[in-house]
N, C-alpha and C positions, 0 to 999 in steps of 0.2 A: 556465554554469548550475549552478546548487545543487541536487542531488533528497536529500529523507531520506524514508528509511521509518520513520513511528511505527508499533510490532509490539506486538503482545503475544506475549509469550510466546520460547522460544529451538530453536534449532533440533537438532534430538535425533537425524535419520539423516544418514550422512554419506554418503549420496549427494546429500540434498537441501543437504548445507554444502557439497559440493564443486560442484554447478551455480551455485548463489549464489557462490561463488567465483572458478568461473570466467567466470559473466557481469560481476561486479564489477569484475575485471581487465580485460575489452574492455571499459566504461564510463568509462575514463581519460581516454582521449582526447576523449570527449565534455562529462563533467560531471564535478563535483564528487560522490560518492557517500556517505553515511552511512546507516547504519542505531542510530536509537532502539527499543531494548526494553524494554518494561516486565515485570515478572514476574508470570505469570499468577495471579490468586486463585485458590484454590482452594475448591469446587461440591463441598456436602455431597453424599452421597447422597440420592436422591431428594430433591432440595429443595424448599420449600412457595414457593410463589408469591413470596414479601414476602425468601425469603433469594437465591432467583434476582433480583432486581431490587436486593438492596442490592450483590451481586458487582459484577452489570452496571455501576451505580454507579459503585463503585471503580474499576473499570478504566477506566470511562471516563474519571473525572476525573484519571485519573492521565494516561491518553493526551492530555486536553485542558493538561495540565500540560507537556506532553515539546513540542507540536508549538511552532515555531516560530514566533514572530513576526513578520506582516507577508509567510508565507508564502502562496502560493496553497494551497489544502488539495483533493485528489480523496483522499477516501473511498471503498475500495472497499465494496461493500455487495452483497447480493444483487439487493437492488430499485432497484441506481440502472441507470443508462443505459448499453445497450450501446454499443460503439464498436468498429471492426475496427481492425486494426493501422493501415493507412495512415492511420484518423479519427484515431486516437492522433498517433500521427507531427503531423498537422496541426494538432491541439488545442495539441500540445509546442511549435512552430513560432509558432503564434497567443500563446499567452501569453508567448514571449520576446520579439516583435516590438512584445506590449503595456508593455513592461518590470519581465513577472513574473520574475528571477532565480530567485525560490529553489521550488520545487515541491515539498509534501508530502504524500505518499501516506501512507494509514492505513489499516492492518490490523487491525481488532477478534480477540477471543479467540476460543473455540472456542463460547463463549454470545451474541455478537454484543456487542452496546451501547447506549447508552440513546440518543435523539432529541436527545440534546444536541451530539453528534458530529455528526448530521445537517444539522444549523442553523447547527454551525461550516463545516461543509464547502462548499468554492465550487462543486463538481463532485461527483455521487455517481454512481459508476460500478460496474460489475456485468462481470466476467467471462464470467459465465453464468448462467443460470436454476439450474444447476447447483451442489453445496455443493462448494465443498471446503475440505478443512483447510488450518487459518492459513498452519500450516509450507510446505505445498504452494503457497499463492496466491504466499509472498513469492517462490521462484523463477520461479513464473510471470509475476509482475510484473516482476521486475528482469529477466528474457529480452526478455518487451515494451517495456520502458523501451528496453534495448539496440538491439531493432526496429525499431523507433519515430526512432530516431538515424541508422540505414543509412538506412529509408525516407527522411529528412528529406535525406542528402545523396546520393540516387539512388546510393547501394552495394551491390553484391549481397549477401546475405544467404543466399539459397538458391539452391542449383545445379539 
């Protein structure tokens, strides 16, 4: 299996570059791992309505530009669907059984994205009710992806 993460944006603490790192490296054995970044626009100060929505815009078309072809797409979003780690594991399990190889998760910027991401995505899924920044979800992600893998071949994970 194929996983890429479309991102905006790059990752700036190095403890959140060194968890990503090292969940990357246990994800060998599983899948195929890539991360796509786009580089974040940058949000005048106090922006009027009309110049927050042409950023959004941009980064989205640029994300809708990076994602892959023919990929399954889960979008994380705040308001899409939760799912607990073993639903995860089973959703992974379901789409390679239906012969999705390649899976693409998409991380919007620190201003979200337009509804055009939403209507590409096969799956919008939600972390939390909860915000958290970009940088932050992606180790969050790549840890659950990781999870998600044990869960699937009954591995311990947690002692």
């Amino acid at each position: 299996m194929k996983i890429t993460i479309a991102c905006v944006g790059k990752i700036k603490e190095k403890y959140l570059t060194a968890g990503i790192e090292e969940f990357s490296k246990r994800l060998t054995p599983f899948c195929k791992l890539e991360t796509l970044a786009i580089n974040e626009e940058r949000m005048p100060d106090n922006p009027s309505p009309a110049e927050k929505q042409q950023v959004l815009e941009r980064e989205t078309q640029r994300l809708l530009a990076i994602i892959p072809a023919n990929s399954y797409v889960i979008l994380l979003d705040v308001i899409g669907k939760q799912l607990s780690s073993p639903d995860l594991a089973a959703k992974l399990d379901e789409l390679a059984l239906a012969g999705n190889s390649h899976i693409t998760f998409v991380i919007g910027g620190a201003f979200g994205y337009t509804d055009a991401l939403r209507k590409r995505a096969d799956l919008v899924l939600s972390f939390s009710k909860m915000t958290f920044t970009h940088q932050m979800i992606r180790l969050l992600l790549i840890e659950q992806i990781y999870r998600a893998f044990k869960i699937s071949r009954g591995e311990k994970y947690h002692w």
